[in-house]
Backbone as ProteinMPNN parsed JSONL, in Angstrom:
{"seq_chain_A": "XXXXXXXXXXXXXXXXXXXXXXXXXXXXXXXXXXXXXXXXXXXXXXXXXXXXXXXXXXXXXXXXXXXXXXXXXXXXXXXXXXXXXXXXXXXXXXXXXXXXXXXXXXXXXXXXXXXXXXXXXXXXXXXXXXXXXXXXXXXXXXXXXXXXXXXXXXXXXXXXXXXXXXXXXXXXXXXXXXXXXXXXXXXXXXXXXXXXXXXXXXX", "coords_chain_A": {"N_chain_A": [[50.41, -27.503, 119.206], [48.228, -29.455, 120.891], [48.47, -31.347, 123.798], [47.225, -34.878, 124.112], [44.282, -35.45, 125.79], [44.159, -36.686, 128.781], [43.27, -39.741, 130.527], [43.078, -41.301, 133.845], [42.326, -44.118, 134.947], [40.891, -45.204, 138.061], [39.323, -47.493, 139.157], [37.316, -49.879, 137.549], [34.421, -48.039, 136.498], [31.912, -46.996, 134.604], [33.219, -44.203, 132.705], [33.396, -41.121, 133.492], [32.762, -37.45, 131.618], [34.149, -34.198, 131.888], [32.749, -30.571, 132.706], [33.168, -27.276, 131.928], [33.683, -25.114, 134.951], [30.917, -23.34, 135.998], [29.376, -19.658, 136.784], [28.217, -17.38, 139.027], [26.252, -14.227, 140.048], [26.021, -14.281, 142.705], [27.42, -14.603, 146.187], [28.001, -17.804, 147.761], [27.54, -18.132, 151.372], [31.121, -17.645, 153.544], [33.752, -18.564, 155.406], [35.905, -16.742, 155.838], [36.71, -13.731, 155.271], [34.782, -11.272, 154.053], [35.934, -8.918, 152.229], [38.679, -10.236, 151.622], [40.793, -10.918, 149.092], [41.281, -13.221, 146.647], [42.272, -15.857, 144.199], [39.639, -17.584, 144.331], [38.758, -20.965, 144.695], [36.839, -23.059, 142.613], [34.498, -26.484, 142.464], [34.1, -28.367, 139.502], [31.497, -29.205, 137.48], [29.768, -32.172, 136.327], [29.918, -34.298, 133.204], [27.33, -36.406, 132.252], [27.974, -37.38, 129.846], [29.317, -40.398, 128.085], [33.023, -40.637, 127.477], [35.144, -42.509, 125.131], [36.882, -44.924, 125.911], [40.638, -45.06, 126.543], [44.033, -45.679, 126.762], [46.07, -44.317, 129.139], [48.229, -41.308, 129.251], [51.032, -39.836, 130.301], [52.976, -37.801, 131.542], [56.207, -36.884, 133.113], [56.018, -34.902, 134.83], [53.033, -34.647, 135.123], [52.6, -37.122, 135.82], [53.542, -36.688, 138.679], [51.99, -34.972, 139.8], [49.684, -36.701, 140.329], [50.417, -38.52, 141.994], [51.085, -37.269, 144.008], [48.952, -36.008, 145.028], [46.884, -38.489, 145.353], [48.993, -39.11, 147.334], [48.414, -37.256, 149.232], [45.518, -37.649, 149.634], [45.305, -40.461, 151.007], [46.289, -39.541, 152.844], [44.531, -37.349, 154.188], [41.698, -39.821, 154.346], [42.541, -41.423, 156.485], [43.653, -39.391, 158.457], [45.795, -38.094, 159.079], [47.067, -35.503, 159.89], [49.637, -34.159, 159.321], [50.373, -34.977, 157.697], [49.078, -34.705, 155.486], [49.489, -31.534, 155.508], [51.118, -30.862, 154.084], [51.665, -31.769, 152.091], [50.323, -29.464, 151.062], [50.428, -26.088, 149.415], [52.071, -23.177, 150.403], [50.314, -21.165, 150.176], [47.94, -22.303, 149.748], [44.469, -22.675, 148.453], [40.88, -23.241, 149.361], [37.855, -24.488, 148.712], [34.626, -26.269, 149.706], [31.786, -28.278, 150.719], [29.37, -27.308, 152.426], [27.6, -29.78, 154.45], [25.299, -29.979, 155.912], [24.381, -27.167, 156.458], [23.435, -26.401, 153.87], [25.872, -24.863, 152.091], [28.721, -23.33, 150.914], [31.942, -23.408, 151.774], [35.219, -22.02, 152.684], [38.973, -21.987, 152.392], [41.718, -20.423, 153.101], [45.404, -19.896, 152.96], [47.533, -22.152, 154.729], [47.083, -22.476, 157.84], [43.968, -22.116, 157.748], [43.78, -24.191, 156.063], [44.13, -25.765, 157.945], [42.697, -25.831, 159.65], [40.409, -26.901, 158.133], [40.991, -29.234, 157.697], [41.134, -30.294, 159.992], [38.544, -30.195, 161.191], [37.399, -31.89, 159.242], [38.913, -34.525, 159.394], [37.99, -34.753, 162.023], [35.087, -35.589, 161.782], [35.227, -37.642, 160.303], [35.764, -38.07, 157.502], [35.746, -39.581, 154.249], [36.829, -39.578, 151.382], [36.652, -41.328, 148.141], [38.146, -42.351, 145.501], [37.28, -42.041, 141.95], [37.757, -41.383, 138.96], [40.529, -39.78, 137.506], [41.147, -37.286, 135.6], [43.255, -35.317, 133.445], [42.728, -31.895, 132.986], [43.724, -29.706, 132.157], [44.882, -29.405, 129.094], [46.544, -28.009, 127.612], [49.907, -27.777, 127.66], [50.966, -25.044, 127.41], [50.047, -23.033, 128.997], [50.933, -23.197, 131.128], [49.75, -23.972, 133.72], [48.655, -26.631, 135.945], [46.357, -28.532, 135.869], [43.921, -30.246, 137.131], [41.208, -32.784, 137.047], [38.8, -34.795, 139.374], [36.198, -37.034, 139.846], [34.599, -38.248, 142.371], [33.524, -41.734, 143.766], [32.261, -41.774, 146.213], [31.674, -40.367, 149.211], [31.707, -40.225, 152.467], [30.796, -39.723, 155.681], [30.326, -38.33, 159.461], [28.729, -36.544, 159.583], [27.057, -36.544, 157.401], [26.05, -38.852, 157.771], [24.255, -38.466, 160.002], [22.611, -36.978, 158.649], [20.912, -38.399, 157.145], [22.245, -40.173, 155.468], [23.705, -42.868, 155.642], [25.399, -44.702, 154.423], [27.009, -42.473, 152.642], [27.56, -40.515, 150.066], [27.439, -40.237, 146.215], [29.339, -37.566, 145.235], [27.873, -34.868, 143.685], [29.873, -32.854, 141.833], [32.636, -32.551, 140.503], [36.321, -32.317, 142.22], [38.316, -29.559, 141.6], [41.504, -29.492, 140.749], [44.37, -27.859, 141.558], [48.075, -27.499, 140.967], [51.02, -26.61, 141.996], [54.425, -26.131, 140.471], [57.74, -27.65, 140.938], [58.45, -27.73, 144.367], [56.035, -30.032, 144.045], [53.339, -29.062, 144.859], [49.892, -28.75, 146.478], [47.979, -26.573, 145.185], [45.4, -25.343, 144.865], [42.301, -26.605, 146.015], [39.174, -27.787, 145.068], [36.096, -28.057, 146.369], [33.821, -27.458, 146.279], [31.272, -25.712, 144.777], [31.636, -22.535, 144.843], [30.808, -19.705, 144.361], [28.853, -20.631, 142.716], [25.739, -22.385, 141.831], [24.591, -23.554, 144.932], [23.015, -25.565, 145.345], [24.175, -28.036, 144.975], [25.337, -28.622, 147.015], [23.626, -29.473, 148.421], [22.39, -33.0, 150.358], [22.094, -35.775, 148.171], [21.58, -34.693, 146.229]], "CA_chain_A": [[49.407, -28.576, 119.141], [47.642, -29.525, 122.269], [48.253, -32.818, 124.06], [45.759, -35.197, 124.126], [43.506, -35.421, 127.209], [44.537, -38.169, 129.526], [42.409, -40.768, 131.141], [43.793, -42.094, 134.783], [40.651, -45.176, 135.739], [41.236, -45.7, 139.829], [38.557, -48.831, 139.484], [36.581, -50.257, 136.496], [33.225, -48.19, 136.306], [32.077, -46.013, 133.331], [33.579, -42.89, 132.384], [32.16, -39.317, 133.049], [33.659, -36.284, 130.883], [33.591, -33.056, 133.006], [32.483, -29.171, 131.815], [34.093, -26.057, 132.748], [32.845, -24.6, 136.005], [29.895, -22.101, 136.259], [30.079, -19.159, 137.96], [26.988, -16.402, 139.078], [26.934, -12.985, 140.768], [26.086, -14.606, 143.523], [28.421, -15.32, 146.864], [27.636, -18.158, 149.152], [28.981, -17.6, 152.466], [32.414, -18.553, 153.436], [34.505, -18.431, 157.135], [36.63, -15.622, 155.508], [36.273, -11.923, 155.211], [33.96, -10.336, 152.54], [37.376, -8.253, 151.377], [39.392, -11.056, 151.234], [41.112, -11.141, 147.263], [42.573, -14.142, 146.509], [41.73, -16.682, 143.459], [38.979, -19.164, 145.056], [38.672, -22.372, 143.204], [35.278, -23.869, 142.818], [34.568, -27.438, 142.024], [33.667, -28.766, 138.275], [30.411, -30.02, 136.956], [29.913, -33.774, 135.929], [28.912, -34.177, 132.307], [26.941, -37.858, 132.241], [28.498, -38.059, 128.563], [30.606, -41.278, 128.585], [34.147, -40.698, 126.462], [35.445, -43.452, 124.821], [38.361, -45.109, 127.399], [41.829, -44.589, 126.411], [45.174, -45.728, 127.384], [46.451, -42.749, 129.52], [49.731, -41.076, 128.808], [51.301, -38.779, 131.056], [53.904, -36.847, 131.236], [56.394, -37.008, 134.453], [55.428, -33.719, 135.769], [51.99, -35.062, 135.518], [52.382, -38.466, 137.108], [54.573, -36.551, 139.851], [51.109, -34.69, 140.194], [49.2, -38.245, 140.077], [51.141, -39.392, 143.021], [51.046, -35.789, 145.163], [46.814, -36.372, 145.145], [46.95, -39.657, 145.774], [49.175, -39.35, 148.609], [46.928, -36.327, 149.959], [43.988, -38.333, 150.01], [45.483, -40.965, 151.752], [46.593, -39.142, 154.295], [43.128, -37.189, 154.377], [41.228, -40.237, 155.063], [43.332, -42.066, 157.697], [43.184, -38.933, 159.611], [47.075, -37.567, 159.029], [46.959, -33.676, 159.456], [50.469, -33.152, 159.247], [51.286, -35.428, 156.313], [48.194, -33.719, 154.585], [49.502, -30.511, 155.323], [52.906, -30.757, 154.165], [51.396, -31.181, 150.81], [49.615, -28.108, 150.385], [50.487, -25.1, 148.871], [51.496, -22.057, 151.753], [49.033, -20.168, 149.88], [46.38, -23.323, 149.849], [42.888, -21.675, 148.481], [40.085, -24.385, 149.048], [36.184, -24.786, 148.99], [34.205, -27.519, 150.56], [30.186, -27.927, 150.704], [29.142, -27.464, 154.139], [26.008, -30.123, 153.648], [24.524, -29.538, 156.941], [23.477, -25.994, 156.412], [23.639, -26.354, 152.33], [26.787, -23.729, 152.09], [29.877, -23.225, 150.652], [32.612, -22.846, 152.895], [36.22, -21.743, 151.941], [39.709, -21.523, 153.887], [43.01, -19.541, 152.556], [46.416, -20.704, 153.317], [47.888, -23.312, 155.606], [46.654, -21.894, 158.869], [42.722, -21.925, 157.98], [43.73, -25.489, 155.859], [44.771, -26.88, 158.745], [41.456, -25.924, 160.417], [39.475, -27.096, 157.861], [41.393, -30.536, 157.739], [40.896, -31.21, 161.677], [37.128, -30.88, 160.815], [37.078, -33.411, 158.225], [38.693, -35.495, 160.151], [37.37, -35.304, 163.334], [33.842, -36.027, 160.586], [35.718, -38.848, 159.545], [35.236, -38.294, 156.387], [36.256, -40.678, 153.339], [36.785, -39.466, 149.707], [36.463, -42.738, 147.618], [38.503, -41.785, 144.029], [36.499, -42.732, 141.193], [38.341, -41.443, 137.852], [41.254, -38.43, 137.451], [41.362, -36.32, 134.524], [43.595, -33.692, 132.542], [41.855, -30.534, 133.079], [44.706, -28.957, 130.939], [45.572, -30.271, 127.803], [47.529, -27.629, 126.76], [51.269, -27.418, 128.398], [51.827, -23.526, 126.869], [49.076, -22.124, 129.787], [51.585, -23.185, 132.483], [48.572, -24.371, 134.1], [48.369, -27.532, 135.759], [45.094, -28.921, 136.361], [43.332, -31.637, 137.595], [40.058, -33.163, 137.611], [38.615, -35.515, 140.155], [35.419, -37.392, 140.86], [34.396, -39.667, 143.282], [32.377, -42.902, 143.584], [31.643, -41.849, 147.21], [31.641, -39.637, 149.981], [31.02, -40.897, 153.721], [31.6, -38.934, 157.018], [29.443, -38.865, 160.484], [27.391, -35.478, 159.055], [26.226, -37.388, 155.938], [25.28, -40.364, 158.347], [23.185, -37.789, 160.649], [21.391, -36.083, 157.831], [20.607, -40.152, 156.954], [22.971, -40.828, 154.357], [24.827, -43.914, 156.221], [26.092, -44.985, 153.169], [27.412, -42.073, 152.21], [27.119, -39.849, 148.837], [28.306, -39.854, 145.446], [29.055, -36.436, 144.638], [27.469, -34.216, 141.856], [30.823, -32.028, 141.476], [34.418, -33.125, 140.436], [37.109, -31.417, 142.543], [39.006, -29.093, 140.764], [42.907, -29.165, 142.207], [45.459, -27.107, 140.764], [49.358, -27.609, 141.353], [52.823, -25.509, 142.207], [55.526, -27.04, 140.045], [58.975, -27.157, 141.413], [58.056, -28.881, 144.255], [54.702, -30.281, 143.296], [52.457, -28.846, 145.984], [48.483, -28.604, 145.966], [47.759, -24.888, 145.336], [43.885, -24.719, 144.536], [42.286, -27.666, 146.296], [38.071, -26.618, 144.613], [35.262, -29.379, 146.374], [32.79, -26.935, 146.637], [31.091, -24.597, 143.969], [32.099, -21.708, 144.912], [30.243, -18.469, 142.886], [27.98, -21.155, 141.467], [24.404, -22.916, 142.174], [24.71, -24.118, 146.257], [21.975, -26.709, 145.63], [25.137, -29.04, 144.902], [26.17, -28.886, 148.589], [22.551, -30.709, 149.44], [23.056, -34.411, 149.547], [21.12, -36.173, 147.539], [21.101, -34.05, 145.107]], "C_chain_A": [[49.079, -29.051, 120.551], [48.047, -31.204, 122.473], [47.104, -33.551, 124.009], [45.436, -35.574, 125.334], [43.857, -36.611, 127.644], [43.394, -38.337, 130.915], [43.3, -41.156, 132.184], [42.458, -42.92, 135.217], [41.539, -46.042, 136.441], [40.629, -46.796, 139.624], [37.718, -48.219, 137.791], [34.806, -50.436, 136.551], [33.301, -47.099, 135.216], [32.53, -44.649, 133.714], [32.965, -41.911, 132.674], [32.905, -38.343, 132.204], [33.102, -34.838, 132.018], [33.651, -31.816, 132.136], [33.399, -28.526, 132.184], [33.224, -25.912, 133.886], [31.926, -23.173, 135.661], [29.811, -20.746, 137.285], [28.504, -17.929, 137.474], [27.159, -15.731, 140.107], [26.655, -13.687, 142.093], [26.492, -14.992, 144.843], [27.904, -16.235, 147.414], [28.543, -17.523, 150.059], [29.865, -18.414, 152.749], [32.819, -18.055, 155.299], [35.871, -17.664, 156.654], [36.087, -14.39, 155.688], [36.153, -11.789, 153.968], [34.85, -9.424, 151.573], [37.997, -8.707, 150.966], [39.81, -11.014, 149.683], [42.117, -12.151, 147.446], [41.521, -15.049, 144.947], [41.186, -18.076, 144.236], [38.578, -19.742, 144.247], [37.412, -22.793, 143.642], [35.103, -25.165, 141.658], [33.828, -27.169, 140.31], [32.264, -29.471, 138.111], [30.855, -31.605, 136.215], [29.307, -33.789, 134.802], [28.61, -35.92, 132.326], [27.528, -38.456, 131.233], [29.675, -38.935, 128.671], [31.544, -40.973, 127.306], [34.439, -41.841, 125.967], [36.641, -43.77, 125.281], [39.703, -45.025, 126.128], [42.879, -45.342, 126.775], [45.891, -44.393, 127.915], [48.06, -42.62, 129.336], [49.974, -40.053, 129.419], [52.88, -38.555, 131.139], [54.881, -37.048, 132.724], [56.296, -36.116, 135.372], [53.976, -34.522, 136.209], [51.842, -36.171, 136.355], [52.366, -37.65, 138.436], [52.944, -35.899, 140.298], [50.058, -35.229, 140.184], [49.276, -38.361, 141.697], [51.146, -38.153, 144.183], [49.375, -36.258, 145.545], [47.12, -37.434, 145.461], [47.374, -39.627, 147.315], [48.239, -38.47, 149.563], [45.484, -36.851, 150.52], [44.275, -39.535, 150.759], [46.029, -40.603, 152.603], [45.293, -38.361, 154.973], [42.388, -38.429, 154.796], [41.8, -41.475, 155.844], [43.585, -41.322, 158.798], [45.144, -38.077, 160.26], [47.023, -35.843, 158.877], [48.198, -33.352, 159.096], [51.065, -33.598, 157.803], [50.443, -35.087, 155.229], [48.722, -32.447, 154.306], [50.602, -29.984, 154.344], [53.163, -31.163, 152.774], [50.758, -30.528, 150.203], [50.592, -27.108, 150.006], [51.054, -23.699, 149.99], [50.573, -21.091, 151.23], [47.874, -20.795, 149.251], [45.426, -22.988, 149.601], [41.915, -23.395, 148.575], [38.661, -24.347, 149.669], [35.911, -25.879, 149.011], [32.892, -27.569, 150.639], [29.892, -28.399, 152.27], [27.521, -28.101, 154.144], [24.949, -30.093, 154.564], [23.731, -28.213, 156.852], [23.767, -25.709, 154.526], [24.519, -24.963, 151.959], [27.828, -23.894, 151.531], [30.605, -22.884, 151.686], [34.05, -22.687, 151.803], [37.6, -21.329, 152.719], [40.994, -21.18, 152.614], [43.97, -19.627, 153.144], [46.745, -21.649, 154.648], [47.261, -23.172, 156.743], [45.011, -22.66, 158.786], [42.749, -23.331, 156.907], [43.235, -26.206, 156.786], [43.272, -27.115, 159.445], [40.526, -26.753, 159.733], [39.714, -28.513, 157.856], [41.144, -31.25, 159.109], [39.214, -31.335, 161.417], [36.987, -32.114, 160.247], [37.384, -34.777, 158.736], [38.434, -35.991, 161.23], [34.973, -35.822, 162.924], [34.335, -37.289, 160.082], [35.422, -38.995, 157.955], [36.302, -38.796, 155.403], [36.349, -39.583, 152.012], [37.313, -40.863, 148.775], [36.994, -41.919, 146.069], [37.544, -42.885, 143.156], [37.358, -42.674, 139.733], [39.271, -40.025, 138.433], [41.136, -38.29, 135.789], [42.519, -35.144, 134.524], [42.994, -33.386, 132.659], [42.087, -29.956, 132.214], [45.653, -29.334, 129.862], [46.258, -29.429, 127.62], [48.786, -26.682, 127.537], [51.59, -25.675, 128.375], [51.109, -22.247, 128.177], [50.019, -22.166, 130.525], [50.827, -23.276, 133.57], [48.71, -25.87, 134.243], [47.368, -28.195, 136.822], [44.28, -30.054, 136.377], [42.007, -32.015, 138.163], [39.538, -34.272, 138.127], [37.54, -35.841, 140.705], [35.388, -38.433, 141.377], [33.535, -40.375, 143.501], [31.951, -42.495, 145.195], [32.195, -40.814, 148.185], [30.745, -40.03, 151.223], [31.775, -40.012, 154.564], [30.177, -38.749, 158.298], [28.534, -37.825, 159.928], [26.743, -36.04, 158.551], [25.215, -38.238, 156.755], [24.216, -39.587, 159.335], [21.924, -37.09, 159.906], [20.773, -37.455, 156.875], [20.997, -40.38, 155.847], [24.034, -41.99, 154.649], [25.639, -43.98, 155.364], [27.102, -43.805, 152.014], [26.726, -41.068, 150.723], [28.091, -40.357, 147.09], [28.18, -38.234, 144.723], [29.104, -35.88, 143.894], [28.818, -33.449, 141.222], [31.954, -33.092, 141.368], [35.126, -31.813, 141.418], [37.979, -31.155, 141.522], [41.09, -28.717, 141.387], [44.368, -28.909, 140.844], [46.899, -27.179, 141.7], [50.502, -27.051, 141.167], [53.763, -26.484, 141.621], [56.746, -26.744, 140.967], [58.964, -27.032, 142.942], [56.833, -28.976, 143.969], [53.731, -30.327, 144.683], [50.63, -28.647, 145.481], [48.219, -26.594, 146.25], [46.268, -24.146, 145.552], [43.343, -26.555, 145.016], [40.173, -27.394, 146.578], [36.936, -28.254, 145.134], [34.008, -29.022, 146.415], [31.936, -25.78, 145.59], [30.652, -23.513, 144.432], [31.557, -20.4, 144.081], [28.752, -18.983, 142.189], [26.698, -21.652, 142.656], [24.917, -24.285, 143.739], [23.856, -25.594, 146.526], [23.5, -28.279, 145.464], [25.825, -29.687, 145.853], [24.723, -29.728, 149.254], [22.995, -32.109, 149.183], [21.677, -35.044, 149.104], [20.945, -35.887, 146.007], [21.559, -34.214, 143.33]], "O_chain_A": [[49.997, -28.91, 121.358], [47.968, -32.076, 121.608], [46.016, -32.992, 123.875], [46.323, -36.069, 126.029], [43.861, -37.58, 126.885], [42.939, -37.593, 131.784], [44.426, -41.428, 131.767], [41.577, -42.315, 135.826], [42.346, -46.92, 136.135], [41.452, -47.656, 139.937], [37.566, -47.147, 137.204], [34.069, -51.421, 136.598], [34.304, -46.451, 134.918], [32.289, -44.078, 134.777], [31.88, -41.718, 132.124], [34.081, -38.705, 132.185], [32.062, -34.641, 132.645], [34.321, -31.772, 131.104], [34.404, -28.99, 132.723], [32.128, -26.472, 133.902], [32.371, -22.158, 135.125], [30.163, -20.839, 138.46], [27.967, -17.691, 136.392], [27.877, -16.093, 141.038], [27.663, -13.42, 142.746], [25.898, -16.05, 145.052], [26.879, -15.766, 147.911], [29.569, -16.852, 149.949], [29.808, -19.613, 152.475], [32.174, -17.363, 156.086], [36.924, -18.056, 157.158], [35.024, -14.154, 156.263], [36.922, -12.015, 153.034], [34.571, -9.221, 150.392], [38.406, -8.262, 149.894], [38.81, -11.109, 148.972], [43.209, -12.156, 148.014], [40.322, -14.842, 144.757], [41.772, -19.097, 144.596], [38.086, -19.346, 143.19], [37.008, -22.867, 144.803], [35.385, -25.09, 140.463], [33.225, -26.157, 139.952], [32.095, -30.452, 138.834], [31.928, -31.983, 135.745], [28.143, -33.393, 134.854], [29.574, -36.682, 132.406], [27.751, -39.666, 131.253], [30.758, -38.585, 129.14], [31.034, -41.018, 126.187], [33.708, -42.62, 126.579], [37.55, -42.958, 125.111], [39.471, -44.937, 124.922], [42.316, -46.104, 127.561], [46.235, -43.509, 127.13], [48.893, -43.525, 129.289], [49.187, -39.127, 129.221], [53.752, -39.312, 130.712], [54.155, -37.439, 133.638], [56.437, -36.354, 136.571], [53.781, -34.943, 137.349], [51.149, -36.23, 137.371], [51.442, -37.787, 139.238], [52.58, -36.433, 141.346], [49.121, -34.447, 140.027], [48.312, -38.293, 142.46], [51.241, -38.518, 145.355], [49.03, -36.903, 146.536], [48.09, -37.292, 146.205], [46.658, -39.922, 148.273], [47.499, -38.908, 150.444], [44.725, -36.546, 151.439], [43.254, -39.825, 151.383], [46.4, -41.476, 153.387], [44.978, -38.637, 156.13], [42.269, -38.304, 156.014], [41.27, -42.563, 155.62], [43.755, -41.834, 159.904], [45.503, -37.706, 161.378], [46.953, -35.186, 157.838], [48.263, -32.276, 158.501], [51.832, -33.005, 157.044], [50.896, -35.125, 154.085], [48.611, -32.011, 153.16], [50.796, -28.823, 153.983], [54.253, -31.081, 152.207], [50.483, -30.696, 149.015], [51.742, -27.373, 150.357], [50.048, -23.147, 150.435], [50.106, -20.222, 151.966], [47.05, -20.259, 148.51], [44.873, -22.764, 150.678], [42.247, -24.424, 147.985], [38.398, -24.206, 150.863], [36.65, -26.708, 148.479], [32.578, -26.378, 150.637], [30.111, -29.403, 152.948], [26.504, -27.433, 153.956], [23.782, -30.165, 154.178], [22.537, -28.182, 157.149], [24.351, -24.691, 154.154], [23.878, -23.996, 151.548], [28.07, -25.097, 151.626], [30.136, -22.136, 152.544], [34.099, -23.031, 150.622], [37.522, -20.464, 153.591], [41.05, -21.668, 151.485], [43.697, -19.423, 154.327], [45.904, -21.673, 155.547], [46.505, -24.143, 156.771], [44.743, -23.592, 159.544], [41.598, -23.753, 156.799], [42.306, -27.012, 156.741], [42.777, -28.207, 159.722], [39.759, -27.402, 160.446], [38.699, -29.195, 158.007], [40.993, -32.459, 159.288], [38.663, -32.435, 161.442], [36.532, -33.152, 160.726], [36.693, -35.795, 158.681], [38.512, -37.171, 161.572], [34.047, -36.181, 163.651], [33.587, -37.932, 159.346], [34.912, -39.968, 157.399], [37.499, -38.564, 155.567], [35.526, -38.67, 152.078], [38.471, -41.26, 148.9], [36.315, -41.015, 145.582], [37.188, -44.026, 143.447], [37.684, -43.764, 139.263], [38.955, -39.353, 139.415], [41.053, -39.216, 134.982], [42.65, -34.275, 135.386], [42.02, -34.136, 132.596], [41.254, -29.551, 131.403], [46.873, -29.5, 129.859], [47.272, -30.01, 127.234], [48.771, -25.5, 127.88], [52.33, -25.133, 129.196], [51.446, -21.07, 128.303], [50.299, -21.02, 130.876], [51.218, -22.611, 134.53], [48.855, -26.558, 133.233], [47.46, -28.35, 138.04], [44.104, -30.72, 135.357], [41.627, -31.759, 139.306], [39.724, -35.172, 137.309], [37.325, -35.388, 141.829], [35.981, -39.456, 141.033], [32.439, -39.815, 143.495], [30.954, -43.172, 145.449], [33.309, -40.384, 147.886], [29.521, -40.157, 151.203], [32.925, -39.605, 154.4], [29.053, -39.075, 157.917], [27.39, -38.249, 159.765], [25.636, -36.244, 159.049], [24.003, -38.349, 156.567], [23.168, -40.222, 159.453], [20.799, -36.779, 160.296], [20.152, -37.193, 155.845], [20.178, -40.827, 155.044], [25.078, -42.066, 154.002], [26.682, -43.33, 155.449], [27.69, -44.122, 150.979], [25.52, -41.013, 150.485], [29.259, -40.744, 147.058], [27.303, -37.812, 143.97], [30.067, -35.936, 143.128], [28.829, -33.438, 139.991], [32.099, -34.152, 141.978], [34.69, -30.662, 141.428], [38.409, -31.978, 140.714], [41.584, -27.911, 142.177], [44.918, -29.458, 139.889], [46.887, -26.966, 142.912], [50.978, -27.037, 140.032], [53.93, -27.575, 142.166], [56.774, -25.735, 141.671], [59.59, -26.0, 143.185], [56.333, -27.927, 143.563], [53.462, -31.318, 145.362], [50.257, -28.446, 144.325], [48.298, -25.801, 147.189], [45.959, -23.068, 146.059], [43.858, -27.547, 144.5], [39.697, -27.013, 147.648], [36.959, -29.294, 144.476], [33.09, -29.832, 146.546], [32.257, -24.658, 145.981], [29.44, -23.318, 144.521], [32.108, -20.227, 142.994], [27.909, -18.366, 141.537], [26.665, -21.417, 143.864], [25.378, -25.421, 143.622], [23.948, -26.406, 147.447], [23.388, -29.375, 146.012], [26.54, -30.69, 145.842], [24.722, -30.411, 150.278], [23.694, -32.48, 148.24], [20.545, -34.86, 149.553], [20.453, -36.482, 145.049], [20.991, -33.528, 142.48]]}, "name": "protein", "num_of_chains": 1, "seq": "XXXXXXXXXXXXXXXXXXXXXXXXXXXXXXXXXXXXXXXXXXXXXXXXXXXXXXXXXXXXXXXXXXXXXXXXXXXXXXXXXXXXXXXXXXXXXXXXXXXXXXXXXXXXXXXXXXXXXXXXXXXXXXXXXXXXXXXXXXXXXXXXXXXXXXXXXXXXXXXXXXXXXXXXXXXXXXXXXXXXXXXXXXXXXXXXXXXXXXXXXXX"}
């Protein structure tokens, strides 16, 4: 029998429910090699449909992977590379929307993390949590997945391409986790395979 989907609400605004991700023959380009094989994660679609709220119930694996994100993102925007790094994955896969030249970008373990993390924060960029989601209701996949959007997105690019204020963006990240310890393995902000118009802002 499947668990039931759990609700985590960061601040008190309505609900979104999220799809599966989309995926088309398509590549954008990435700052890897065209040979490269590895499983690249690409962010989630936003469905507008509001759920009906919940009391959330989680599990202590799941909190423990509650509290791993959480700390990640506060160390992401304060500008911590090493206490970011040190909860990734050593085989870290992660896409990102490069919104300057409307692109996907994509970096593969710790090494080409690390690179992509000194960008961001030498961009200063913010991720503002809005709601978390279960991805994976059902414990028997050995799958544990996590969905994540945000009420905002601010960094000096945004503010040059005249978004001062920032974005809220159309995708949920999709962030998948290593049990045993509870590291970030798939860390998906960017759709990846799918329709690039998601990396314009505005959009």
């Amino acid at each position: 029998m499947l668990n039931p989907r759990f609700i985590l609400i960061i601040c008190l605004i309505p609900v979104v429910t999220l799809t599966g991700c989309t995926t088309s023959s398509s590549q954008p380009a990435a700052l890897i090699p065209v040979g490269t094989t590895f499983d690249t994660p690409t962010a989630l679609e936003i469905n507008p449909t509001s759920p009906p709220i919940s009391t959330f119930d989680l599990s202590a694996e799941q909190a423990q992977e509650v509290a791993v994100f959480i700390e990640f993102i506060r160390a992401y925007n304060t500008g911590q590379l090493q206490a970011a790094l040190a909860l990734l994955d050593k085989n870290v896969g992660i896409s990102d929307c490069d919104y300057k030249n409307i692109k996907v970008v994509t970096f593969q373990g710790k090494s080409q993390a690390a690179e992509w993390l000194r960008q961001r924060i030498s961009d200063h960029d913010q991720l503002e949590i809005n709601h978390i989601y279960n991805e994976n209701p059902d414990p028997s996949s050995g799958r544990h997945v996590m969905a994540v959007t945000y009420a905002r997105r601010t960094n000096i690019t945004l503010a040059n391409l005249g978004y001062e204020d920032g974005i809220t963006p159309s995708l949920a990240s999709k962030v998948i986790f290593t049990p045993e310890p509870t590291r970030i393995q798939r860390f998906a902000n960017g759709p990846y395979g799918a329709d690039v118009t998601a990396c314009r802002p505005g959009n």
